[in-house]
C-alpha positions as CSV (number, residue, x, y, z in Angstrom):
1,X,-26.2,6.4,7.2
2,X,-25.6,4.1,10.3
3,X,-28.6,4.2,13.1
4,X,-26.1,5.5,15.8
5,X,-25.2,8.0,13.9
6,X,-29.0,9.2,12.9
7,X,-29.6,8.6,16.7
8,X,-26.7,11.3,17.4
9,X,-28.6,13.7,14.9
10,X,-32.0,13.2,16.1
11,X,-30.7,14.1,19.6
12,X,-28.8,17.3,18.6
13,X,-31.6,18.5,16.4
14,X,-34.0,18.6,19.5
15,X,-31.1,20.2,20.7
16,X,-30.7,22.9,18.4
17,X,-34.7,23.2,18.1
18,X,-34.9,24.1,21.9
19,X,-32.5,26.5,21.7
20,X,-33.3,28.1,18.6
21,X,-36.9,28.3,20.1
22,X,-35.9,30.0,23.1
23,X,-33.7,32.9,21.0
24,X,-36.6,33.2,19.0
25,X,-39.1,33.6,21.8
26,X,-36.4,36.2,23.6
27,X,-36.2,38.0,20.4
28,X,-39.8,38.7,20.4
29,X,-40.1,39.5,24.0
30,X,-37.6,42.0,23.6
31,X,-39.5,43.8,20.9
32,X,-42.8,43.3,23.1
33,X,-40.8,45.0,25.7
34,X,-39.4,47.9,24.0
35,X,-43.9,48.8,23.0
36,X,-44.8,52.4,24.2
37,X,-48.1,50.6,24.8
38,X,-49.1,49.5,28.2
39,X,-48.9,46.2,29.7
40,X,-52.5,45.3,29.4
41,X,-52.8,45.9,25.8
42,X,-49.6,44.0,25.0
43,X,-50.4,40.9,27.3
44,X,-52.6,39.0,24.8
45,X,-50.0,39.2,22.3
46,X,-47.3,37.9,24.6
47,X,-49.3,34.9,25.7
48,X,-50.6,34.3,21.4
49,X,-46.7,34.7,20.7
50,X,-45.7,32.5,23.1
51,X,-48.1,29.7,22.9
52,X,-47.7,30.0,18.8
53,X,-43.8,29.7,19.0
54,X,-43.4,26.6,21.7
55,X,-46.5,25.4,20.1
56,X,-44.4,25.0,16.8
57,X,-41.2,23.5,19.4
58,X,-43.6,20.8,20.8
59,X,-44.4,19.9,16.8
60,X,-40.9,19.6,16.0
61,X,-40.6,17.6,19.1
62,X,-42.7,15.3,18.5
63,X,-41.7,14.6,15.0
64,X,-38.7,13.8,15.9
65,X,-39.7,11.6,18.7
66,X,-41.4,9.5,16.5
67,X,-38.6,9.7,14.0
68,X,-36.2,8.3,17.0
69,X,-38.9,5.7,18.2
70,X,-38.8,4.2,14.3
71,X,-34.7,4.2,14.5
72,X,-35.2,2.4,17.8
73,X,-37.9,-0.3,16.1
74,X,-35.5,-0.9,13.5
75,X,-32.6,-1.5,15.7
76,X,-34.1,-4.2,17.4
C-alpha cells in the first residue's frame, strides 16, 4: 500500500475512533441517566466510566500517532 494512502487511513481512523468514542460515552450516559438512583451515588461511576472510555480513545490515539510519525520517517 502506498504511504499517502496509509496517511489517508491513519487520519480517518482517528476519525472514526473519536467518534465512535463519543457514541459510546453518550450511550452510557444515557443509561446512567435513566438510574432511579440519586445523583450522588451515580457520580463515581460517571467520572470511572468516563475516564475508562477516553482513557482507551487517548490509547488508540497515541498508537496511531506513532503509527503516522513512522509513515512520516519513512517518507523522508
Amino acid at each position: 500500500m502506498e504511504k499517502q494512502q496509509q496517511l489517508i487511513i491513519i487520519i480517518w481512523m482517528k476519525r472514526l475512533a473519536g467518534v465512535t468514542t463519543i457514541l459510546v460515552w453518550l450511550y452510557v450516559m444515557y443509561i446512567f441517566i435513566q438510574e432511579k438512583a440519586p445523583f450522588a451515588e451515580i457520580a463515581p461511576y460517571c467520572m470511572g466510566s468516563t475516564m475508562l472510555i477516553f482513557g482507551v480513545l487517548s490509547t488508540i490515539f497515541k498508537g496511531l500517532e506513532y503509527w503516522e510519525k513512522h509513515m512520516l520517517k519513512e517518507n523522508k
